[in-house]
C-alpha positions as CSV (number, residue, x, y, z in Angstrom):
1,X,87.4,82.9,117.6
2,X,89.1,79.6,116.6
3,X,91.0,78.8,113.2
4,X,88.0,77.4,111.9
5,X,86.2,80.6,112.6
6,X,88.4,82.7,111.0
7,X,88.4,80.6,108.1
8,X,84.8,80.1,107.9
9,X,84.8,84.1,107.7
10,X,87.3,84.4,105.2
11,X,85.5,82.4,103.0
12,X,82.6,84.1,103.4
13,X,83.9,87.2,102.6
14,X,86.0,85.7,99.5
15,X,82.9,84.4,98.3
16,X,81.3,87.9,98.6
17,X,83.8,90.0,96.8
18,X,83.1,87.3,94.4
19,X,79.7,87.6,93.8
20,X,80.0,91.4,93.6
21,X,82.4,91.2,90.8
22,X,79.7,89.0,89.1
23,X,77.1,91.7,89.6
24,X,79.2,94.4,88.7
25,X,79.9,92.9,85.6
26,X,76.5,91.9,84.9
27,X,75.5,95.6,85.1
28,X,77.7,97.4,83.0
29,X,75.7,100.2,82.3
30,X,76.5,101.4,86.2
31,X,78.4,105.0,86.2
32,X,81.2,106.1,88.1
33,X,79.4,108.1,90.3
34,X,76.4,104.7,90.8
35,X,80.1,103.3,92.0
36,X,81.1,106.0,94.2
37,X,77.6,105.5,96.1
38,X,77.7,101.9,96.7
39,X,81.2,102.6,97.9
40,X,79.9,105.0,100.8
41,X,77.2,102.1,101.9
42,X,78.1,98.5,103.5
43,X,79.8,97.3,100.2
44,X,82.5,99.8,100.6
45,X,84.8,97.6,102.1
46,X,84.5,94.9,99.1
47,X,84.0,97.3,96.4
48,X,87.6,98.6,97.9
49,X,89.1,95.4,97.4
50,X,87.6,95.2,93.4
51,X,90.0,96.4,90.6
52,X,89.7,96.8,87.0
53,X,91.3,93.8,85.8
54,X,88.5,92.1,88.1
55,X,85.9,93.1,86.1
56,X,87.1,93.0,82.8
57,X,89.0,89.5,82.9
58,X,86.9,87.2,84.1
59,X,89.6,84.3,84.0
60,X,92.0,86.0,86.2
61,X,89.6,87.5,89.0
62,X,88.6,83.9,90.0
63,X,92.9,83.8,90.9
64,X,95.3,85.8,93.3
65,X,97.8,87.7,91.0
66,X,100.7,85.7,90.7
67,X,102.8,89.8,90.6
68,X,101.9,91.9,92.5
69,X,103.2,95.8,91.8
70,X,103.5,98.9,94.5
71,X,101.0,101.7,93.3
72,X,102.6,104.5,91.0
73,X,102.5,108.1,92.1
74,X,99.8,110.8,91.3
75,X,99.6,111.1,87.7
76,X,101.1,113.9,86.4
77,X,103.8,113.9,89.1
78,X,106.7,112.2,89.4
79,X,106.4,109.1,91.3
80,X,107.4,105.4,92.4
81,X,107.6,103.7,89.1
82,X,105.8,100.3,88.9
83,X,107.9,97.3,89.7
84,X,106.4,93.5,89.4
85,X,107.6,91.6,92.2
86,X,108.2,87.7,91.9
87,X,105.9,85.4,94.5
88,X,107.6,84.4,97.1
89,X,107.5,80.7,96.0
90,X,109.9,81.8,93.2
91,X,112.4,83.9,95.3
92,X,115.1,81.8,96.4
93,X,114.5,80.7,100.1
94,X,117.2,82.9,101.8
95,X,115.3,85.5,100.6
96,X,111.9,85.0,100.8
97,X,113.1,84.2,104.5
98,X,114.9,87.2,104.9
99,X,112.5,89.3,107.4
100,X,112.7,93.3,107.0
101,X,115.2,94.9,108.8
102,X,114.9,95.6,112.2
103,X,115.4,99.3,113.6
104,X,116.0,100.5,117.1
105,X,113.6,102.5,118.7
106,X,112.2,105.7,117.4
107,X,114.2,104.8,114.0
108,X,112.7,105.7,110.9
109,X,111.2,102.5,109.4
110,X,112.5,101.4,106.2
111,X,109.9,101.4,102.9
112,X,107.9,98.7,103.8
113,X,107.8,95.5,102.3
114,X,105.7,94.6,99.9
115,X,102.2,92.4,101.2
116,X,99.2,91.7,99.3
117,X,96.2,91.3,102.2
118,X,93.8,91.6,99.3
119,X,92.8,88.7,99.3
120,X,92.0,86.1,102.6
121,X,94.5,84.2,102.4
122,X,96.9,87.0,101.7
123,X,95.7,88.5,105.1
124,X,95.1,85.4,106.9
125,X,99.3,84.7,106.2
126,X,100.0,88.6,107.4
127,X,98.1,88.4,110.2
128,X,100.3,85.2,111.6
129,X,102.8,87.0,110.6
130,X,102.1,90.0,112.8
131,X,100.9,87.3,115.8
132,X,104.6,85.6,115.7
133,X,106.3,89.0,115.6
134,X,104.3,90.0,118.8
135,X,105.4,86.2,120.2
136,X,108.9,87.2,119.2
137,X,108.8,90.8,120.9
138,X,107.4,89.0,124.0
139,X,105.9,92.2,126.0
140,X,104.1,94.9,124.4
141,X,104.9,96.4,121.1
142,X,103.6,99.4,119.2
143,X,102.2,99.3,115.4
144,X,106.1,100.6,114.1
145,X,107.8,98.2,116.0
146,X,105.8,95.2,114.3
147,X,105.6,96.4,111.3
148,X,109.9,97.3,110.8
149,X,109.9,93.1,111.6
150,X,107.1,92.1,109.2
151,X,107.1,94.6,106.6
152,X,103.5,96.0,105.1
153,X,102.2,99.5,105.8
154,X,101.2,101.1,109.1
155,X,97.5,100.7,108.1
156,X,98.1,96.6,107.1
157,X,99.4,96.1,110.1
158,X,96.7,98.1,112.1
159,X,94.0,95.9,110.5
160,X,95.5,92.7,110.8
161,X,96.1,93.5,115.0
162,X,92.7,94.5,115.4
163,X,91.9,91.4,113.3
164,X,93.8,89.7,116.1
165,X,91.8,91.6,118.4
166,X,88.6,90.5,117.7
167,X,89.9,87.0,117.4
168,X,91.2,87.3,120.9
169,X,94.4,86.4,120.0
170,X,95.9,90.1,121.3
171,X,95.4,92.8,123.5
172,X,96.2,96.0,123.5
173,X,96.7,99.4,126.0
174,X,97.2,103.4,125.6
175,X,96.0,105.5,122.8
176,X,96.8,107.0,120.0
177,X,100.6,106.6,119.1
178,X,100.8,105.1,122.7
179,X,99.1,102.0,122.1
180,X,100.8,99.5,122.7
181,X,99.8,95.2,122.1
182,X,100.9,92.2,123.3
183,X,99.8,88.6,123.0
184,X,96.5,87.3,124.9
């Protein structure tokens, strides 16, 4: 799959989420549970990507978030507390630079650094992160070791490899905790 390829498909899907949002708000009388349905079909993966403040601000769903917050804990139990993040743009560049640190093998990774791959251009900039982190490791690498040098969660960087999968950028071997991926 070439660049334009992938940004043909991002595209496609950004336009898809957006005309979802439209329908959804269109049909306001839908329940919970209507949702819950639709969210076990084939619009599961873009009713995932849908929040609130999509639906009821129709200004700011048609723009990324400019801040972009780490998800509280459970309610009712104590928890992460929200904290807004500045975009990198306004971070100064040393920082916004600084990659996350980088842990020797079987070390616990640190918390992982904030990513928003919400939207296609938030993954299309994670997932060349995670292809120059695999150019920079140089043989194979497992899913911890990319993700202690680009940050994200485990399943971010899972999705945006087999992204790179199916774009034929990478290849991969083993199973399980054992796989390991390298570059095409």
């Amino acid at each position: 799959m070439s660049k334009y390829d992938v940004s043909l498909v991002s595209a496609v899907e950004g336009r898809k989420r957006q005309i979802l949002v439209d329908l959804l708000r269109q049909n306001s009388e839908l329940t919970l549970g209507e949702l819950h349905q639709l969210s076990k079909g084939e619009l599961g993966k873009l009713l995932s990507s849908i929040t609130v403040q999509d639906l009821l601000n129709p200004e700011g769903a048609a723009r990324e978030p400019a801040i972009v917050a780490p998800r509280a804990g459970r309610p009712g139990r104590p928890g992460r507390k929200p904290v807004a993040k500045a975009p990198a743009e306004s971070r100064p560049a040393k920082e916004a630079a600084a990659a996350p640190a980088k842990a020797g093998k079987g070390a616990k990774a640190e918390p992982a650094a904030e990513v928003n791959t919400r939207t296609p251009t938030g993954r299309e900039a994670f997932d060349n992160s995670v292809f120059e982190a695999l150019k920079s490791i140089g043989g194979p690498a497992g899913a911890g070791e990319i993700q202690r040098r680009v940050g994200g969660t485990n399943m971010q960087v899972r999705s945006a490899v087999n992204r790179l999968i199916e774009a034929g950028q990478v290849t991969w071997t083993g199973k399980a905790r054992g796989t390991r991926y390298r570059v095409a």
